[in-house]
C-alpha positions as a printed NumPy array, in Angstrom:
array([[-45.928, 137.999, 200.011],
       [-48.38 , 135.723, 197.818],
       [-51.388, 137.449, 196.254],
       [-54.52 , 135.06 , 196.388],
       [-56.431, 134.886, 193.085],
       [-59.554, 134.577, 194.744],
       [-59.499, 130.701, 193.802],
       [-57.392, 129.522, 196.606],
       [-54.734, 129.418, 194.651],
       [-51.342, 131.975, 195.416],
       [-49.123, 133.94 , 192.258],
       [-45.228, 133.848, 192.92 ],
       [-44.313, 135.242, 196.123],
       [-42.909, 139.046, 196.029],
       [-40.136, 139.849, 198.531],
       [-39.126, 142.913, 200.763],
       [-36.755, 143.705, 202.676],
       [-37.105, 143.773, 206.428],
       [-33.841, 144.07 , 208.635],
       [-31.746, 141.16 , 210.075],
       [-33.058, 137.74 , 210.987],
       [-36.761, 138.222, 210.49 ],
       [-38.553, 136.028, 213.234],
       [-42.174, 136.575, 213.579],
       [-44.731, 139.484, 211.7  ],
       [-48.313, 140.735, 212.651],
       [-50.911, 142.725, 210.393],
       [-52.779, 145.648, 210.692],
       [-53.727, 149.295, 209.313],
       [-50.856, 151.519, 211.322],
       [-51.487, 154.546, 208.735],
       [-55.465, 154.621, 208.992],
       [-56.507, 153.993, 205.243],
       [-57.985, 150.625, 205.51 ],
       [-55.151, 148.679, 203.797],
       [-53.519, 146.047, 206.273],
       [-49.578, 146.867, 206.731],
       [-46.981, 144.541, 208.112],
       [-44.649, 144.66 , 211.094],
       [-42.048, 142.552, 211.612],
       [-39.61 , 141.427, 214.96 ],
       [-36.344, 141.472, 213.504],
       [-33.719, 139.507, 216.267],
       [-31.03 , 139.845, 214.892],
       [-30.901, 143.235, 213.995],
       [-32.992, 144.821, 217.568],
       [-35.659, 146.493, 215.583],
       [-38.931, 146.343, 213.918],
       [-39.328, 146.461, 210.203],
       [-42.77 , 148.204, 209.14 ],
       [-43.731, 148.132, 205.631],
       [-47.14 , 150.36 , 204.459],
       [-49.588, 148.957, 202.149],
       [-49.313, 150.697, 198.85 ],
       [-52.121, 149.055, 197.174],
       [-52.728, 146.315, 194.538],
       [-50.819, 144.468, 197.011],
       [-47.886, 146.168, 197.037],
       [-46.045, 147.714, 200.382],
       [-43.774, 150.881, 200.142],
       [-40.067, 150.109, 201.061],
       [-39.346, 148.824, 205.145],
       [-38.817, 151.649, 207.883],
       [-36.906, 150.471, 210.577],
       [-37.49 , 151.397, 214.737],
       [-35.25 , 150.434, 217.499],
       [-37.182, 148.268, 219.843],
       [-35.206, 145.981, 222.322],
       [-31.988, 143.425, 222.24 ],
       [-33.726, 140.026, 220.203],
       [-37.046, 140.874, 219.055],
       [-38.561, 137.645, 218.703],
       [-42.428, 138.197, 219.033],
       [-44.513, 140.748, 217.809],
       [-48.158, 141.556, 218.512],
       [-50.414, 144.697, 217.608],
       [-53.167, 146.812, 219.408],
       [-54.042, 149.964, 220.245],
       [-52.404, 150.396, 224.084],
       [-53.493, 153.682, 224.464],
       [-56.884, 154.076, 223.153],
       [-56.039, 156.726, 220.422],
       [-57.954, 154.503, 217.624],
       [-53.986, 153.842, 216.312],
       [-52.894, 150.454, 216.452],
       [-49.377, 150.442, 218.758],
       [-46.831, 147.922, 218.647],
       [-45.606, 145.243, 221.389],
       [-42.417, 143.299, 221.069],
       [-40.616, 140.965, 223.226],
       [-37.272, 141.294, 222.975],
       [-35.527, 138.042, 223.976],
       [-32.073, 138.929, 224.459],
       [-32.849, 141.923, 227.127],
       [-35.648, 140.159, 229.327],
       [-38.103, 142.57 , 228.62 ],
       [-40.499, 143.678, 226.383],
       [-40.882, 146.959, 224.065],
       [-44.061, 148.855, 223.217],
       [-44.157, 151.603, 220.483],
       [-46.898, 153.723, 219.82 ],
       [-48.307, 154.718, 216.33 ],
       [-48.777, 158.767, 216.232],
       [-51.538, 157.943, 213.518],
       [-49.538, 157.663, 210.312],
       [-47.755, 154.307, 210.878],
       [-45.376, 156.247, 212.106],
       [-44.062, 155.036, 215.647],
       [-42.195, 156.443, 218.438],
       [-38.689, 155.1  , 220.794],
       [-39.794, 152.175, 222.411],
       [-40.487, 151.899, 226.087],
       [-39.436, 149.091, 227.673],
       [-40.591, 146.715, 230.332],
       [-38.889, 144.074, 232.078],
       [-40.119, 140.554, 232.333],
       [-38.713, 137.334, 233.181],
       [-35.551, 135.696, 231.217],
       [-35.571, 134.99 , 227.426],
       [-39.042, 136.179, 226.617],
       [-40.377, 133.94 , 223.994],
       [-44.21 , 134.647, 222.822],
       [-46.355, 137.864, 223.876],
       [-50.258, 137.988, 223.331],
       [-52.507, 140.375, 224.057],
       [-55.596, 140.978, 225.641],
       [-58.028, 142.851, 227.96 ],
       [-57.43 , 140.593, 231.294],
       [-59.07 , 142.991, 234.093],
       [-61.967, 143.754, 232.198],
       [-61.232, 147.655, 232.07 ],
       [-61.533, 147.687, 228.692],
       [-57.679, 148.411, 227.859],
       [-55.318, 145.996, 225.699],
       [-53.144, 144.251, 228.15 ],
       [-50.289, 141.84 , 227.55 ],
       [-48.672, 138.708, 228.692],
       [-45.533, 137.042, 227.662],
       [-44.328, 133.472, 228.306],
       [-40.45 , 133.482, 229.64 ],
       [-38.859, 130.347, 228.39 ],
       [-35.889, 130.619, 230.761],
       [-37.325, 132.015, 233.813],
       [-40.13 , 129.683, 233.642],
       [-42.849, 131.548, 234.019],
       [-45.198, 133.956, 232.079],
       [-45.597, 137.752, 233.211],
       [-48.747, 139.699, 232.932],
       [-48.807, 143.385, 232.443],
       [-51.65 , 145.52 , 232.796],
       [-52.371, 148.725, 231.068],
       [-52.885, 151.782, 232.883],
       [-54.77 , 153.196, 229.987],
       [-52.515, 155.416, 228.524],
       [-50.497, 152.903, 226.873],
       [-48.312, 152.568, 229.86 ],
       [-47.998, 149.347, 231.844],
       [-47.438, 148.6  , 235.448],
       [-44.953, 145.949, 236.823],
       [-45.396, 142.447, 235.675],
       [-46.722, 140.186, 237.831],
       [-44.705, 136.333, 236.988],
       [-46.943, 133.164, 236.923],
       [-44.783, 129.626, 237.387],
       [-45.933, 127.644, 234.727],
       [-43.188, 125.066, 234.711],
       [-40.48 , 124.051, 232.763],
       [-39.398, 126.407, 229.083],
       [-42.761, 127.801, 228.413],
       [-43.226, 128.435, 224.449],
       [-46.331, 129.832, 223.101],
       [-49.518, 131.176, 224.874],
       [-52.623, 131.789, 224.086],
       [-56.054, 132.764, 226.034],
       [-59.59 , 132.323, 226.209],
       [-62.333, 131.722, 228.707],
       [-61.829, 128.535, 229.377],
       [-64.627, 127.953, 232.463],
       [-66.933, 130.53 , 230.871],
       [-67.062, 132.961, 233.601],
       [-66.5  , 135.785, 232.217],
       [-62.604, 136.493, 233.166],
       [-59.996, 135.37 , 230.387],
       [-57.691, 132.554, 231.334],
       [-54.429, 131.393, 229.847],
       [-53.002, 128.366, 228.547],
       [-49.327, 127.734, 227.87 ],
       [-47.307, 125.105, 226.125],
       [-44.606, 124.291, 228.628],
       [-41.824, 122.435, 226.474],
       [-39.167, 120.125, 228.563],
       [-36.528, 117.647, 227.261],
       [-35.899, 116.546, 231.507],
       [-36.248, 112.718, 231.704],
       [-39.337, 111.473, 233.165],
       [-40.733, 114.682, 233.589],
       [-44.449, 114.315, 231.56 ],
       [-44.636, 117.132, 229.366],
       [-47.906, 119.127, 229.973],
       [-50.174, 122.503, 228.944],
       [-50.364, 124.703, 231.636],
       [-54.038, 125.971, 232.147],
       [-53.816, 129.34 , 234.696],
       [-57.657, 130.165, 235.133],
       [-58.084, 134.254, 235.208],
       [-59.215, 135.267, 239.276],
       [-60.575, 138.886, 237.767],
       [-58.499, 141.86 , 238.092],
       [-55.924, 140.716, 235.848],
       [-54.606, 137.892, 238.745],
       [-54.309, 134.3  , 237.805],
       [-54.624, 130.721, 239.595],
       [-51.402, 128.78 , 240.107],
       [-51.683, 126.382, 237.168],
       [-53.074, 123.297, 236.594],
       [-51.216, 121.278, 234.053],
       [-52.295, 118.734, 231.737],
       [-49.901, 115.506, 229.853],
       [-49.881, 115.842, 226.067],
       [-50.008, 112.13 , 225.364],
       [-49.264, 109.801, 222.374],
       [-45.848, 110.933, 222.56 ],
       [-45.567, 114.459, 222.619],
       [-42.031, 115.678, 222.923],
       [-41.572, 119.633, 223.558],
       [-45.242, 120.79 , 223.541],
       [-43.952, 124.341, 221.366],
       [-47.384, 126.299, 219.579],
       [-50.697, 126.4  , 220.707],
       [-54.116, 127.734, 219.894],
       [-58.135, 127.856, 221.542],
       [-61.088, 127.158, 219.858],
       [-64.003, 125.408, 219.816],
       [-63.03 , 122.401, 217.962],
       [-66.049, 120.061, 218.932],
       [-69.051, 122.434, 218.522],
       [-69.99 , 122.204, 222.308],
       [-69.771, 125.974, 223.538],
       [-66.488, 125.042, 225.241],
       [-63.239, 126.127, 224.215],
       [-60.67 , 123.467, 223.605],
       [-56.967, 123.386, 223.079],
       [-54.77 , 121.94 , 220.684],
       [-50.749, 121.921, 220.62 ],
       [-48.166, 121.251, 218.108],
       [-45.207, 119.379, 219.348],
       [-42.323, 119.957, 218.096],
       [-40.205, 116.461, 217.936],
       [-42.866, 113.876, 217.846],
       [-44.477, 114.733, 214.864],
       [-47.687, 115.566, 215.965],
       [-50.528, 117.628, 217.055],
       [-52.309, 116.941, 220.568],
       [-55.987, 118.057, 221.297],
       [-57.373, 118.635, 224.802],
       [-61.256, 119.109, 224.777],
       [-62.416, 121.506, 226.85 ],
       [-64.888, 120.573, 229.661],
       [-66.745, 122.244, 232.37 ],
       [-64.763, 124.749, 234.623],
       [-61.975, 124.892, 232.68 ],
       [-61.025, 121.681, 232.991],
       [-59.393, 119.778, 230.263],
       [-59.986, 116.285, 228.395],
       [-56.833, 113.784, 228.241],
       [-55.282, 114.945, 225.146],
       [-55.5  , 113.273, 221.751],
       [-52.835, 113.064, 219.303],
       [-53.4  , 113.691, 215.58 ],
       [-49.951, 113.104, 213.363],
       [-48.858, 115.401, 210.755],
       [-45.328, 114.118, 210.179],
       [-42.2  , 116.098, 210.648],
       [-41.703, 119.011, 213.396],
       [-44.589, 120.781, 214.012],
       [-43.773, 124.223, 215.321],
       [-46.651, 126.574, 215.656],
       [-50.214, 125.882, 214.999],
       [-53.168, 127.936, 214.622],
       [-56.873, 127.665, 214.024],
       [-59.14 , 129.361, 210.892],
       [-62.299, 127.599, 209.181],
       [-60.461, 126.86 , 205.77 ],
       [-63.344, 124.786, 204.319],
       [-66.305, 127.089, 204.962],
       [-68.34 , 124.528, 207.292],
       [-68.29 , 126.898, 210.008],
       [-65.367, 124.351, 212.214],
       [-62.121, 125.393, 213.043],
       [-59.642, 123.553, 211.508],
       [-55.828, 123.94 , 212.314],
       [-52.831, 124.424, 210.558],
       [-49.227, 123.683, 211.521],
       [-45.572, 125.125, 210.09 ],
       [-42.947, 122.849, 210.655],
       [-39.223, 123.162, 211.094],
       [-38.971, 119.828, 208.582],
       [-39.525, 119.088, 206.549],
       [-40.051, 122.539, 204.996],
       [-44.401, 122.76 , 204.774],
       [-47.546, 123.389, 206.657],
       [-49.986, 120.519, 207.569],
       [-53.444, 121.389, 207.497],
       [-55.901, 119.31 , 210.186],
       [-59.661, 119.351, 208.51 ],
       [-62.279, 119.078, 211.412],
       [-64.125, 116.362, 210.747],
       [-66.285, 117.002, 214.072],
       [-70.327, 116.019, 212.231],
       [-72.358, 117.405, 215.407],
       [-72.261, 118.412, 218.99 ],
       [-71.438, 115.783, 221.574]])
């Protein structure tokens, strides 16, 4: 944990315990007093570490929950509409996924689990059938696919439906990419076959939660295992636009979004090292997302500026 001075700049970091191999962490009020608390995907250990804010920027000692066999991936929203935020996890060792429900006090319940495809790798989530409940998708890195599962709206889910996206899907992440009002999904698919281009898998939403087959998309100027991803607007033109971090090559790749969801060749921006996951925030206050990427190594974050001066 680093404490922001308000200047940009960060104090020492404090540490807390969480369980064993701590692999990805989300942020939210689970105990309803307006103070953001942490939950973490523990894989090594099968649970989920949850640590309350106790002010001053200080968090009260990790409880632990059971969730599923690898938690790897860790998003939170409220599943069942009770105004507490609820907990999904995928787990990557079982094939499934685990949701745990918050009784109010950041206190959750056993997990229930739901099975997906093989080695579940990223989960997001989001209201895809326009019902107005949180629903969730998860990419399956050794099934190759992503599976969608829909919220009856009591925090329950139904079966997942599986999506071929192609080969080892990584990270997902959705928006409306044609602008028609149903949420679509785009997924870095990450391959090390020979000859096979390595692409971003664009699955446009159909309404009622059902996707298109994909339509994929090269990451050029050398991309090698396409691994995060993020949407935004990066170019100021109403359209949302993705951009991908991959992994061996040492760079970032940008596909501008154009009309109907269909994507620009991408463009490669370099950032050195092994860019891992990426996301998107306006760090200069100029009202354009900029990106940031962790890498693997060397041990830092690159941070992209947009430099974008008006709408095309």
């Amino acid at each position: 944990m680093l404490l922001n001075d308000g200047s940009g700049d960060f104090g020492p970091p404090v540490n807390y315990a969480a369980g064993n191999g701590p692999y990805d962490v989300t942020s939210e009020d689970f105990n309803g007093d307006t103070k953001p608390d942490l939950a973490v995907a523990n894989k090594d250990s099968d649970d989920v570490s949850v640590l309350l804010n106790a002010g001053a920027g200080l968090f009260a000692p990790a409880v632990n929950y059971a969730a599923g066999n690898g938690p790897i991936a860790i998003v939170s929203e409220d599943f069942n509409g009770d105004g507490h935020v609820d907990l999904g996890v995928a787990d990557f060792n079982a094939g499934n996924i685990s949701v745990l429900l918050n009784d109010g006090t950041g206190v959750f319940g056993q997990p229930v689990n739901y099975k997906v495809g093989k080695l579940p790798w990223d989960i997001i989530s989001a209201d895809f059938n326009n019902d107005g409940d949180a629903d969730l998708a998860v990419t399956n890195s050794l099934s190759n696919n992503v599976s969608v599962l829909l919220n009856k709206g009591d925090g329950t889910f139904r079966k997942a439906r599986n999506y071929e996206v192609g080969l080892q899907p990584a990270d997902v992440t959705s928006g409306d990419f044609n602008r028609d009002g149903k949420l679509d999904l785009a997924v870095a698919v990450r391959s090390v076959r020979p000859r096979d281009p390595l692409k971003v898998s664009v699955l446009l939403g159909k309404g009622g939660g059902a996707f298109a087959s994909p339509v994929r998309y090269p990451v050029r100027g050398g991309g090698n295992i396409p691994s995060g991803i993020t949407s935004a607007n990066l170019n100021g033109d109403d359209k949302l636009d993705v951009a991908v971090a991959n992994l061996n090559f040492g760079n970032v790749s940008v596909l501008l979004g154009k009309d109907k969801g269909v994507f620009g060749r991408a463009e490669p921006f370099g950032v050195d090292g092994e860019p891992s996951r990426i996301i998107n925030a306006d760090f200069n206050d100029d009202d354009k997302p900029d990106l940031a990427a962790a890498k693997l190594a060397p041990d830092e974050v690159s941070v992209l500026i947009n430099t974008t001066s008006s709408s095309p």
